[in-house]
CHARMM-style PDB file with segment names, atoms N, HN, CA, C and O in Angstrom:
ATOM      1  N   UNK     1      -3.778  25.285 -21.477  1.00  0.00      PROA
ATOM      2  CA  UNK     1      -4.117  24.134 -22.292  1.00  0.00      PROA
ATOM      3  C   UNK     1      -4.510  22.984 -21.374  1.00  0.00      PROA
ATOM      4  O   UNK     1      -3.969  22.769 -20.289  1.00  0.00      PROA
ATOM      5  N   UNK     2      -5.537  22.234 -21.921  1.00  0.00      PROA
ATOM      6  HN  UNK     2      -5.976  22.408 -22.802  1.00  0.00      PROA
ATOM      7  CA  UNK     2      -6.269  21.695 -20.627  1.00  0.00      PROA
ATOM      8  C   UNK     2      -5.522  20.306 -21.280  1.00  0.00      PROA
ATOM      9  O   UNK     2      -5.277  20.210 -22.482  1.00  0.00      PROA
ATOM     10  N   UNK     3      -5.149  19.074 -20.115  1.00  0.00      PROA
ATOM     11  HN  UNK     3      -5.348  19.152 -19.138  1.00  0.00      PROA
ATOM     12  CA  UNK     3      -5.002  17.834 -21.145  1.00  0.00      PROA
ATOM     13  C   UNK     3      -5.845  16.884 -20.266  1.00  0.00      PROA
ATOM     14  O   UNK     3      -6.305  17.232 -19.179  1.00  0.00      PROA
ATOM     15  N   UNK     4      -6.020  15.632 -20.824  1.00  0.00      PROA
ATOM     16  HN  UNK     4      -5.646  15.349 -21.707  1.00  0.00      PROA
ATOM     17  CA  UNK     4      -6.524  14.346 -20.498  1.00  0.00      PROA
ATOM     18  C   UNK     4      -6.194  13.529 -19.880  1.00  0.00      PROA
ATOM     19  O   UNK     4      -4.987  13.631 -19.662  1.00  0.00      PROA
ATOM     20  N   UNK     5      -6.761  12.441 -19.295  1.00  0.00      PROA
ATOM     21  HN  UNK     5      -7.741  12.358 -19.472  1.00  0.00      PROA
ATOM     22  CA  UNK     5      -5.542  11.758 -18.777  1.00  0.00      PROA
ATOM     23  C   UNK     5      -5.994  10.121 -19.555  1.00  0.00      PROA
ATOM     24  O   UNK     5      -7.224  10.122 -19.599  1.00  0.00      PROA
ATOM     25  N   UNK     6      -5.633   9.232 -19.956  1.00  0.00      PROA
ATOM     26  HN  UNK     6      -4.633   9.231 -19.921  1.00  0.00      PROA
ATOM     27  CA  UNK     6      -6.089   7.938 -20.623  1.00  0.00      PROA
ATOM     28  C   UNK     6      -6.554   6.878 -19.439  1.00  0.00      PROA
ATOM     29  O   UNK     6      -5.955   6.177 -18.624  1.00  0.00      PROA
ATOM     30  N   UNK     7      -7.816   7.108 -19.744  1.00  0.00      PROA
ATOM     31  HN  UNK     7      -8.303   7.677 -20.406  1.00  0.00      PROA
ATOM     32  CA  UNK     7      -8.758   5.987 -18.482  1.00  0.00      PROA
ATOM     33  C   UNK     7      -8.312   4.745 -18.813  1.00  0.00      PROA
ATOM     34  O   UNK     7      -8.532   4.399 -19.974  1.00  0.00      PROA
ATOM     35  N   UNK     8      -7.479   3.634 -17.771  1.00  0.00      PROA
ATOM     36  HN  UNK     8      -7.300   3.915 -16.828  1.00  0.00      PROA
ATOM     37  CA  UNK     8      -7.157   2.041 -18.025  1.00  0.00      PROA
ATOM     38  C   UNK     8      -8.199   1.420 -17.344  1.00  0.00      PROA
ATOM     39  O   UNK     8      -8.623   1.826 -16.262  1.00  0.00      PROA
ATOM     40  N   UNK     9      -8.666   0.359 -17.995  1.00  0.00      PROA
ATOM     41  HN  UNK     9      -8.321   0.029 -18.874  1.00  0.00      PROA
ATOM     42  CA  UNK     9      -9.510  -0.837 -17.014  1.00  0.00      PROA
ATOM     43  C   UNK     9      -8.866  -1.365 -16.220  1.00  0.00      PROA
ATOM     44  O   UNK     9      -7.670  -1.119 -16.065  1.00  0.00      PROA
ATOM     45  N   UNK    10      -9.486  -2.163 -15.582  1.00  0.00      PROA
ATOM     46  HN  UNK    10     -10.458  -2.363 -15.708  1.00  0.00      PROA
ATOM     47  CA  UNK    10      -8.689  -2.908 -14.441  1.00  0.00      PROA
ATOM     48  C   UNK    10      -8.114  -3.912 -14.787  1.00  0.00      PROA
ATOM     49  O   UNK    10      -7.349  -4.545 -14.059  1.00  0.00      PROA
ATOM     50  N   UNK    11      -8.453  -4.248 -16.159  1.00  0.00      PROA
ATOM     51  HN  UNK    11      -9.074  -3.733 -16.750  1.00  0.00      PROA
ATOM     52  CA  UNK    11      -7.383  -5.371 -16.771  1.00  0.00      PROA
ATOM     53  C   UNK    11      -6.527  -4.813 -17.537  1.00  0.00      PROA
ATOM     54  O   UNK    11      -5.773  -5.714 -17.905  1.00  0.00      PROA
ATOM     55  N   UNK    12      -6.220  -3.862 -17.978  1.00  0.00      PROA
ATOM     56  HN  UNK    12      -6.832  -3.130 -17.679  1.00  0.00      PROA
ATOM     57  CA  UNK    12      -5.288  -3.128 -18.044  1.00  0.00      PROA
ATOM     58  C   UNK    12      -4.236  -2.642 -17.090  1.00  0.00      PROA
ATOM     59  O   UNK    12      -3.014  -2.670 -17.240  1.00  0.00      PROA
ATOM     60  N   UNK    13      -5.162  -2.047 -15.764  1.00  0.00      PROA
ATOM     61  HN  UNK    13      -6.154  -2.024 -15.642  1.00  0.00      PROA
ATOM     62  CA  UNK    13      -4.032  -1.790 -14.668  1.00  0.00      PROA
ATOM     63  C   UNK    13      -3.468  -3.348 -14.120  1.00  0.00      PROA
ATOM     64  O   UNK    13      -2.398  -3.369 -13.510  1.00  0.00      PROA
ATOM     65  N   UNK    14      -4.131  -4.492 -14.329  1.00  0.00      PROA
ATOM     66  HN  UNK    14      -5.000  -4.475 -14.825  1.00  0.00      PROA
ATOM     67  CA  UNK    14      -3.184  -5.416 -13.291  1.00  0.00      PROA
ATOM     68  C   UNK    14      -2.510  -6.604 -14.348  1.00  0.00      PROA
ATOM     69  O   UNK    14      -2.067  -7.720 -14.076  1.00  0.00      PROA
ATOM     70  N   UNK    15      -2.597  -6.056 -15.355  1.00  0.00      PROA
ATOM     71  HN  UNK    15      -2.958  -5.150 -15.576  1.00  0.00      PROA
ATOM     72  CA  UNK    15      -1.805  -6.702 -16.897  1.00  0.00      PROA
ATOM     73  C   UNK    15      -0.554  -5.723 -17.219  1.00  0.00      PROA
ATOM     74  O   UNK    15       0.045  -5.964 -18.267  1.00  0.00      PROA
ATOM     75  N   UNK    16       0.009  -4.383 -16.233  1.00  0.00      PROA
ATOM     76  HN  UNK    16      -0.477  -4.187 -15.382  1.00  0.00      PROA
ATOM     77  CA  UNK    16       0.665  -3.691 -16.716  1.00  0.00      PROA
ATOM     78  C   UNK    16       1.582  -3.504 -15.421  1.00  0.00      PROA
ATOM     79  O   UNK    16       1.263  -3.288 -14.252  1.00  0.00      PROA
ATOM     80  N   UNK    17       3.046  -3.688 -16.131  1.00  0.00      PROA
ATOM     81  HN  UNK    17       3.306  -3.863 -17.081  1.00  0.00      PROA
ATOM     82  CA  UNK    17       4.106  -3.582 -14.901  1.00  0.00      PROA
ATOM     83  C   UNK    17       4.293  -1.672 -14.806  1.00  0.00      PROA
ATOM     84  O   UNK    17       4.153  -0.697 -15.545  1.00  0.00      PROA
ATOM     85  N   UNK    18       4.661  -1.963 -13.492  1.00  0.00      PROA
ATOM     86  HN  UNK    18       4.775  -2.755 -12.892  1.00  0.00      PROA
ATOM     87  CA  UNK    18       5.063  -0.487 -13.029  1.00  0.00      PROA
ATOM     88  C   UNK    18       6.027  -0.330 -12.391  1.00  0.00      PROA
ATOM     89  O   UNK    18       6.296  -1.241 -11.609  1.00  0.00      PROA
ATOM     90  N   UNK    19       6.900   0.802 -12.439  1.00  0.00      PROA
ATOM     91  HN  UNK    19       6.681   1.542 -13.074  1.00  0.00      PROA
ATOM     92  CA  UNK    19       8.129   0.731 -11.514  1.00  0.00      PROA
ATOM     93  C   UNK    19       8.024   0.840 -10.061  1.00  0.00      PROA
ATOM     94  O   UNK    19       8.783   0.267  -9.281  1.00  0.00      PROA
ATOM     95  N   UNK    20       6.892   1.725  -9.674  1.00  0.00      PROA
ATOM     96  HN  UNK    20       6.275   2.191 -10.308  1.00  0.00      PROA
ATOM     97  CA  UNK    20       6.568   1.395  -8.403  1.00  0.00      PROA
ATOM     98  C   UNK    20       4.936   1.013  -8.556  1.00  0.00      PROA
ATOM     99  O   UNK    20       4.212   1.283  -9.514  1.00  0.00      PROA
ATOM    100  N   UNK    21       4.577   0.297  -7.307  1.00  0.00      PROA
ATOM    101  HN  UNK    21       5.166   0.079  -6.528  1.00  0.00      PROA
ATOM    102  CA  UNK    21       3.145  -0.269  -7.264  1.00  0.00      PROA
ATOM    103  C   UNK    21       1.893   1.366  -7.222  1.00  0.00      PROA
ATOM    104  O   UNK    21       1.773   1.966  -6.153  1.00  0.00      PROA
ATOM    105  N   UNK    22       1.222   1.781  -8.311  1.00  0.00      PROA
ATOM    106  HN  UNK    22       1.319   1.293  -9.179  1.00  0.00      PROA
ATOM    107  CA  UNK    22       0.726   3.047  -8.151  1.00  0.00      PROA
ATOM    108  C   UNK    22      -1.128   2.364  -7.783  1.00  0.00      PROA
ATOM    109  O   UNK    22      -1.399   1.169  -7.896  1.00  0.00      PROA
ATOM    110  N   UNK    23      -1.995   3.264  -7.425  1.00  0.00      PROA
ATOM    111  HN  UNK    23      -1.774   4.235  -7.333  1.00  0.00      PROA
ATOM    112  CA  UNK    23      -3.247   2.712  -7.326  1.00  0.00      PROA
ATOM    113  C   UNK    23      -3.781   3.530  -8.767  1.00  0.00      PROA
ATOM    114  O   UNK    23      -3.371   4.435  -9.494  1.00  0.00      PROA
ATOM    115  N   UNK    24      -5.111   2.487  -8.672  1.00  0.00      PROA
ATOM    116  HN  UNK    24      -5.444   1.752  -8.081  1.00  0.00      PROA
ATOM    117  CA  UNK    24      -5.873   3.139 -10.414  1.00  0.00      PROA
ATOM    118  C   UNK    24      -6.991   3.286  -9.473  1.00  0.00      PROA
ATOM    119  O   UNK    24      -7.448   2.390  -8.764  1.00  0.00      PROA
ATOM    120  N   UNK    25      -7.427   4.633  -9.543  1.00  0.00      PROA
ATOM    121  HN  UNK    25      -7.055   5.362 -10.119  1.00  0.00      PROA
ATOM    122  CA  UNK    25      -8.806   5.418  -9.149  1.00  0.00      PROA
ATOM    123  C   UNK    25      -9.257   6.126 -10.411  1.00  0.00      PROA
ATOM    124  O   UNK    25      -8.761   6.885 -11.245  1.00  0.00      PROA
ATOM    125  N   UNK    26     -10.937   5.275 -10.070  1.00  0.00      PROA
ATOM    126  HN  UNK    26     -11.340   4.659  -9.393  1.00  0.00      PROA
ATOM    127  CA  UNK    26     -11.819   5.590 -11.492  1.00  0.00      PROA
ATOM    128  C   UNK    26     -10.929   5.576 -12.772  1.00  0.00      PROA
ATOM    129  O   UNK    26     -10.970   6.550 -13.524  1.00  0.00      PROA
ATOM    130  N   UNK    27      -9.910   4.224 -13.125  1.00  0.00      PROA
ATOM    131  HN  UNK    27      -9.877   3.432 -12.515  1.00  0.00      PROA
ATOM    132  CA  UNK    27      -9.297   4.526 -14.214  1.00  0.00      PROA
ATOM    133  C   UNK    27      -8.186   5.288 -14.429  1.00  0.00      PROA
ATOM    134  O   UNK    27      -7.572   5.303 -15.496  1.00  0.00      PROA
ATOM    135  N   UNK    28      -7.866   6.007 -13.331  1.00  0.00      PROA
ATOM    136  HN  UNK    28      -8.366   5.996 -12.464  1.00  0.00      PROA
ATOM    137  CA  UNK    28      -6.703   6.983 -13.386  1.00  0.00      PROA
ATOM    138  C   UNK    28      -5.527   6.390 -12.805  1.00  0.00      PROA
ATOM    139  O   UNK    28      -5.829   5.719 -11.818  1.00  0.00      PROA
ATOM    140  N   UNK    29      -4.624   6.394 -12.993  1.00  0.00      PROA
ATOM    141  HN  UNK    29      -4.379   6.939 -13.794  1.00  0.00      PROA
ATOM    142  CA  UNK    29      -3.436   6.000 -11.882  1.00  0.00      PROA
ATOM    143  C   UNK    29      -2.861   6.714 -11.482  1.00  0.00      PROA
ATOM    144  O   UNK    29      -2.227   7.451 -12.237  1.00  0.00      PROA
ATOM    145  N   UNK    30      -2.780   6.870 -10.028  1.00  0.00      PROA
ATOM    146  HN  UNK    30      -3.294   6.271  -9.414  1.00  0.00      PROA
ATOM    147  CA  UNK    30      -2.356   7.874  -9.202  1.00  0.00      PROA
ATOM    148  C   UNK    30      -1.316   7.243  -8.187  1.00  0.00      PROA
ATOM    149  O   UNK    30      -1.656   6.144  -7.747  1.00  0.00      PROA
ATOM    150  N   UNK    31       0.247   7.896  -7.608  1.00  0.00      PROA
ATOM    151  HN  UNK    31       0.523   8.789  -7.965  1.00  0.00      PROA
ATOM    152  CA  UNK    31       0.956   7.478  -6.876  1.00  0.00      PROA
ATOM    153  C   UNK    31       0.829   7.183  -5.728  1.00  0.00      PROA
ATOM    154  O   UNK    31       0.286   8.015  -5.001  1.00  0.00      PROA
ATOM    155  N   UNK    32       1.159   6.242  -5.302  1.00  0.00      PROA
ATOM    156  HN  UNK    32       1.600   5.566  -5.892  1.00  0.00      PROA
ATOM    157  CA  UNK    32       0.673   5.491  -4.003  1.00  0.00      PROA
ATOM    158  C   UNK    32       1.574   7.343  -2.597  1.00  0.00      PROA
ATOM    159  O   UNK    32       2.671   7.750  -2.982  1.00  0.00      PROA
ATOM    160  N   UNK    33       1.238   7.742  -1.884  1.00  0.00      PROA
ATOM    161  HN  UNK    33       0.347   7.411  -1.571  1.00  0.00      PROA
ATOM    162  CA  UNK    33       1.607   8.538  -0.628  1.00  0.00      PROA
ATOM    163  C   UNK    33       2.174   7.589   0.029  1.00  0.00      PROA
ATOM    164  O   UNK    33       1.774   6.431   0.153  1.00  0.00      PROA
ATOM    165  N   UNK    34       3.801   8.421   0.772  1.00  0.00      PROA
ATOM    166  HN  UNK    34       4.126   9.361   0.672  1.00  0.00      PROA
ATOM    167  CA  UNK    34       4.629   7.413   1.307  1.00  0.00      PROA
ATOM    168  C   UNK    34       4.056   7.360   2.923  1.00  0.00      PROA
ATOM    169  O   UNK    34       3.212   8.201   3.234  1.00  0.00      PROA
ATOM    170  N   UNK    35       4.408   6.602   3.711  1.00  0.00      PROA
ATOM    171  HN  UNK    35       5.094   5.919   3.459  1.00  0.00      PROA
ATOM    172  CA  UNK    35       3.948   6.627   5.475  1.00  0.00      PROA
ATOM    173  C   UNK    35       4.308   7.262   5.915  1.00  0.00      PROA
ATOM    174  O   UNK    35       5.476   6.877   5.865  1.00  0.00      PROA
ATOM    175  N   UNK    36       4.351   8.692   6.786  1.00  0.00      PROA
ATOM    176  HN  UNK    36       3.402   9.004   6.827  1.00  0.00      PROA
ATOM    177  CA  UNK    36       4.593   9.428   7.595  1.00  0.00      PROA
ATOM    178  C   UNK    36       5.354   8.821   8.346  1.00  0.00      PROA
ATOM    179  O   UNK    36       5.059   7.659   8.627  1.00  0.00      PROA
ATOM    180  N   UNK    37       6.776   9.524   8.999  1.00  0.00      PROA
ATOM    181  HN  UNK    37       7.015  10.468   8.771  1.00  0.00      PROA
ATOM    182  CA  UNK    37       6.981   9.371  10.603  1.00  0.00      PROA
ATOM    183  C   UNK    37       5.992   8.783  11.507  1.00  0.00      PROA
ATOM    184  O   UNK    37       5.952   7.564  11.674  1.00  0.00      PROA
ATOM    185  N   UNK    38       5.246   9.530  12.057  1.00  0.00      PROA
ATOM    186  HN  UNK    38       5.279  10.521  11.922  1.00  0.00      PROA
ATOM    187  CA  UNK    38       4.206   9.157  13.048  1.00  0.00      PROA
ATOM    188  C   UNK    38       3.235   7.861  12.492  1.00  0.00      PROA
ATOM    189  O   UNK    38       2.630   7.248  13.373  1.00  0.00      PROA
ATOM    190  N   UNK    39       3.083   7.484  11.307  1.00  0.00      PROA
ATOM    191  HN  UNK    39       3.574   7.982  10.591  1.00  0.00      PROA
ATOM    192  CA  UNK    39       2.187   6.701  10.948  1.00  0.00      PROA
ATOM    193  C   UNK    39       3.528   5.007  11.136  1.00  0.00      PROA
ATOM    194  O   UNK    39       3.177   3.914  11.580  1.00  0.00      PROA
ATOM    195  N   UNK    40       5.142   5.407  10.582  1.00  0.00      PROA
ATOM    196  HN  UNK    40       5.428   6.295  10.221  1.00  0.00      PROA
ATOM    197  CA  UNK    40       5.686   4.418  10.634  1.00  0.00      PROA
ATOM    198  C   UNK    40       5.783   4.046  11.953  1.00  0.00      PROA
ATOM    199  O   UNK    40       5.770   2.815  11.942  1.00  0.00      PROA
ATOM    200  N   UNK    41       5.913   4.617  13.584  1.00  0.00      PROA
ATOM    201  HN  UNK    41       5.924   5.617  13.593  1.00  0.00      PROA
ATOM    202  CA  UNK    41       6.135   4.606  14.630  1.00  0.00      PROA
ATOM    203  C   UNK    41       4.951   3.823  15.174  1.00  0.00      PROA
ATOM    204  O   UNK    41       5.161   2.833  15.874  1.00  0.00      PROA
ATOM    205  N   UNK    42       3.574   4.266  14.851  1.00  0.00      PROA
ATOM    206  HN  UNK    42       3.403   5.071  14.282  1.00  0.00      PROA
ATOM    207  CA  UNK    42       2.311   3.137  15.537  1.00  0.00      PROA
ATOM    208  C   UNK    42       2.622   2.020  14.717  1.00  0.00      PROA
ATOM    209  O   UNK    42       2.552   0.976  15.366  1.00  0.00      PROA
ATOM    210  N   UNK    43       2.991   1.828  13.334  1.00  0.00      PROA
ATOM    211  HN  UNK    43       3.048   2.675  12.806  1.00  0.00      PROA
ATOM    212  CA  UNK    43       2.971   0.735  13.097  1.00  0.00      PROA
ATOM    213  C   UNK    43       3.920  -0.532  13.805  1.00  0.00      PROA
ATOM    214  O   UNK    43       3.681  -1.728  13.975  1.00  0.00      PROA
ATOM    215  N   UNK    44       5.147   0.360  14.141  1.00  0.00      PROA
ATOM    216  HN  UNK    44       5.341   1.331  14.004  1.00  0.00      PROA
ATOM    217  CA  UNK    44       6.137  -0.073  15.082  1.00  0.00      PROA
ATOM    218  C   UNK    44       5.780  -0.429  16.309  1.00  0.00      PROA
ATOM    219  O   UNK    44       6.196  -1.236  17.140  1.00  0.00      PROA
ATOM    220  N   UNK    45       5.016   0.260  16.253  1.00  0.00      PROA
ATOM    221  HN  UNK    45       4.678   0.916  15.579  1.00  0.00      PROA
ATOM    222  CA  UNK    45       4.423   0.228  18.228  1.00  0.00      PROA
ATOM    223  C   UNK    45       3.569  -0.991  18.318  1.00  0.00      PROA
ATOM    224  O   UNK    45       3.595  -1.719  19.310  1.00  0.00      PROA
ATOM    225  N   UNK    46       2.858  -1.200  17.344  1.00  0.00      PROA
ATOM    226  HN  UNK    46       2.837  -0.609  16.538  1.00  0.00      PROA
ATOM    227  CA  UNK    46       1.848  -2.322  17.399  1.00  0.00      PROA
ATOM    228  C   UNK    46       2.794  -3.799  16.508  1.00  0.00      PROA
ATOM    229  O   UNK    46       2.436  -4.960  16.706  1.00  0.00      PROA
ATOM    230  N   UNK    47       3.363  -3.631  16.057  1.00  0.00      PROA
ATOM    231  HN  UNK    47       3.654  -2.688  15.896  1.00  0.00      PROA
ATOM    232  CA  UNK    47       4.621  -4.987  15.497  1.00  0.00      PROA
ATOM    233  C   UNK    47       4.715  -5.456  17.032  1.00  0.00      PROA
ATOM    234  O   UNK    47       4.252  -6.557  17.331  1.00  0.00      PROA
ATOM    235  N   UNK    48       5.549  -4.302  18.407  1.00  0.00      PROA
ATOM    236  HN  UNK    48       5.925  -3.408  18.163  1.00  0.00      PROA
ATOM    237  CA  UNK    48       6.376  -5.044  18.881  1.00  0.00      PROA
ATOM    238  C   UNK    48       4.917  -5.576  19.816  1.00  0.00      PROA
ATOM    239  O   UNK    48       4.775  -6.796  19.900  1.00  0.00      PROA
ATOM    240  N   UNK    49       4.262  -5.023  20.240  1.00  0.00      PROA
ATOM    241  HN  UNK    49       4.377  -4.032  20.172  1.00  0.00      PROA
ATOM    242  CA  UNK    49       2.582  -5.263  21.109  1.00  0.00      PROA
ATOM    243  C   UNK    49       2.542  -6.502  20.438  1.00  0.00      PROA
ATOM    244  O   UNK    49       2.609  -7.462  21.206  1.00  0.00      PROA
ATOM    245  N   UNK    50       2.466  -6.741  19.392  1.00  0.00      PROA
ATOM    246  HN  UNK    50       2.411  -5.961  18.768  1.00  0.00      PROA
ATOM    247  CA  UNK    50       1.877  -8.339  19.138  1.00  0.00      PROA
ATOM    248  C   UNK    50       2.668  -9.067  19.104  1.00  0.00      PROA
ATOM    249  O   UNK    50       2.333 -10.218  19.382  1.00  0.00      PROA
ATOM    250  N   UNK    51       3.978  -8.838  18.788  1.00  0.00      PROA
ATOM    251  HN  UNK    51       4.251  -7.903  18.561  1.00  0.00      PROA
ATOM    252  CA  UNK    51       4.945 -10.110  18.416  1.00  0.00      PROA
ATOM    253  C   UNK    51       5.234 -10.804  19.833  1.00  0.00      PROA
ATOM    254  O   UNK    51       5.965 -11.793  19.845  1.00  0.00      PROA
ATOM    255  N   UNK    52       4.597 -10.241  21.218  1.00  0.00      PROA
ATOM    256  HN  UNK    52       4.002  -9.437  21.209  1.00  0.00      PROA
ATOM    257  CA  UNK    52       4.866 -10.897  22.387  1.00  0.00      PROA
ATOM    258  C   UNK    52       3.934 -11.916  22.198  1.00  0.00      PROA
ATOM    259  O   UNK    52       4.391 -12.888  22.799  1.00  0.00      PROA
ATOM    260  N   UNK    53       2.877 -12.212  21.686  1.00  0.00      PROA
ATOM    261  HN  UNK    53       2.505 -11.422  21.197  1.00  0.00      PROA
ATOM    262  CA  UNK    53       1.670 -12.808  21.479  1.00  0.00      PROA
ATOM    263  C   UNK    53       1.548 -14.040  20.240  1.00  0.00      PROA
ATOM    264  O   UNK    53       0.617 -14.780  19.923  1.00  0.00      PROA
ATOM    265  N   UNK    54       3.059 -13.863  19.672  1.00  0.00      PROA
ATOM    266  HN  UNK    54       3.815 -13.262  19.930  1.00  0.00      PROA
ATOM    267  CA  UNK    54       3.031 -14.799  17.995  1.00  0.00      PROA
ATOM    268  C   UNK    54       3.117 -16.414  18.582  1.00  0.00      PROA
ATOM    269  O   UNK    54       2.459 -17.288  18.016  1.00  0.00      PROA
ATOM    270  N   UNK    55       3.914 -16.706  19.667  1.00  0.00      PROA
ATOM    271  HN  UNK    55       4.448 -15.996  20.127  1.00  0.00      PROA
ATOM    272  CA  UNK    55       3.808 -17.594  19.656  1.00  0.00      PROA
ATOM    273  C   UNK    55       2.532 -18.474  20.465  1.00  0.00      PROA
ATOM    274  O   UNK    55       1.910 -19.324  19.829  1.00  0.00      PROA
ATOM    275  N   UNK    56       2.281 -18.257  21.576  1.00  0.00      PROA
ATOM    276  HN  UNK    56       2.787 -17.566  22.093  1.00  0.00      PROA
ATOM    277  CA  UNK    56       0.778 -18.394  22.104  1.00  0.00      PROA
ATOM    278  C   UNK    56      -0.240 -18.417  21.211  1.00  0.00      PROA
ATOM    279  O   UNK    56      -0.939 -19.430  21.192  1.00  0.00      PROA
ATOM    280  N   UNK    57      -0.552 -17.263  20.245  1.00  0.00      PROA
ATOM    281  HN  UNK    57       0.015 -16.440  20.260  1.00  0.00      PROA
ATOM    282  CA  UNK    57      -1.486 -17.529  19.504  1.00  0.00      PROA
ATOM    283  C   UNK    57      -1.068 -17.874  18.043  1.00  0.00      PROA
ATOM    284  O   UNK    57      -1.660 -17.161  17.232  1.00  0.00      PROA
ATOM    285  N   UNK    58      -0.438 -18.535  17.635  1.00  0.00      PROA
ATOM    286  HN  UNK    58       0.042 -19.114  18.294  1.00  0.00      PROA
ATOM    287  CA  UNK    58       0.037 -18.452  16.155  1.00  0.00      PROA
ATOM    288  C   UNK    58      -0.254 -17.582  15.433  1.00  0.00      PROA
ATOM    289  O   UNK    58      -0.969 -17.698  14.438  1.00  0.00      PROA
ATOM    290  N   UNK    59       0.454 -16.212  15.983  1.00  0.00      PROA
ATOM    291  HN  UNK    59       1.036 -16.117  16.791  1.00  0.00      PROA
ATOM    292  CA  UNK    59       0.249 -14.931  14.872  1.00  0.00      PROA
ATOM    293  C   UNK    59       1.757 -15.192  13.819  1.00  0.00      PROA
ATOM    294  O   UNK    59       2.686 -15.960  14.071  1.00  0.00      PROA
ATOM    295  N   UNK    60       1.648 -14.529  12.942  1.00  0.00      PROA
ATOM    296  HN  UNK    60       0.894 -13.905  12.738  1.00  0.00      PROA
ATOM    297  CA  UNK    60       2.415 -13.682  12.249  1.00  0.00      PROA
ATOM    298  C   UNK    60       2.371 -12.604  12.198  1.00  0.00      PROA
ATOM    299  O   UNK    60       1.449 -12.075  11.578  1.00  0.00      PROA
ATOM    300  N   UNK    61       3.432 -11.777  12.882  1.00  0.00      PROA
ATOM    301  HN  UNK    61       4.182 -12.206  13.386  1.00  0.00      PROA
ATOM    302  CA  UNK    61       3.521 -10.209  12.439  1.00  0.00      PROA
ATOM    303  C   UNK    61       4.784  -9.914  11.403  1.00  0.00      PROA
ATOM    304  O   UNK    61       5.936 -10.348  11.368  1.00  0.00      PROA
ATOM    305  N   UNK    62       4.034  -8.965  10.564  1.00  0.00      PROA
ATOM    306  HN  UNK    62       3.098  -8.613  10.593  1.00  0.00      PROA
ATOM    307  CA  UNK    62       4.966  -8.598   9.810  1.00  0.00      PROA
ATOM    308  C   UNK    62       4.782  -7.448   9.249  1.00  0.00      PROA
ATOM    309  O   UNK    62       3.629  -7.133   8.957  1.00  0.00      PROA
ATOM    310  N   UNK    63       6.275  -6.222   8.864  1.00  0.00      PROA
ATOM    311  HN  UNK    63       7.212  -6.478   9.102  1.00  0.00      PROA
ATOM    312  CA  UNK    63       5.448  -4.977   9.018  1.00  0.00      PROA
ATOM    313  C   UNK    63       4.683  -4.752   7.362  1.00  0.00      PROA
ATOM    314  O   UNK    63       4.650  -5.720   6.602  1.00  0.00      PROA
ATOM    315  N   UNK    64       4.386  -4.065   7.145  1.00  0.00      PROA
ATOM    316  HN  UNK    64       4.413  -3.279   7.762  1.00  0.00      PROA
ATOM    317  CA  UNK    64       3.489  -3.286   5.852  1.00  0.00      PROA
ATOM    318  C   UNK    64       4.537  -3.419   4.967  1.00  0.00      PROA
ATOM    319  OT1 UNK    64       4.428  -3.001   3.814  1.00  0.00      PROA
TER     320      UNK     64
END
């Protein structure tokens, strides 16, 4: 049995609470994929690389 799925506009998707933040592709809403190990670790790697640099250049780092 084949089913459908109900296409939302985009004022629909950002007029509508969700329990977690999901993305709407072509109308569909699909669950956001969590960060890998290896993907959380560069992000780590590059936090601490810049935060030597926040105050010299007025960065803000902050992670994802």
């Amino acid at each position: 049995m084949a089913t459908s799925a109900a296409l939302l506009t985009i004022d629909e998707y950002l007029h509508t609470q969700y329990e977690h933040n999901p993305d709407s592709v072509d109308g569909i809403i699909e669950e956001k994929g969590l960060p890998t190990p290896p993907h959380s670790r560069l992000q780590y790697a590059f936090q601490r690389l810049l935060a030597k640099y926040e105050e010299a250049y007025g960065l803000f780092i902050y992670p994802e």
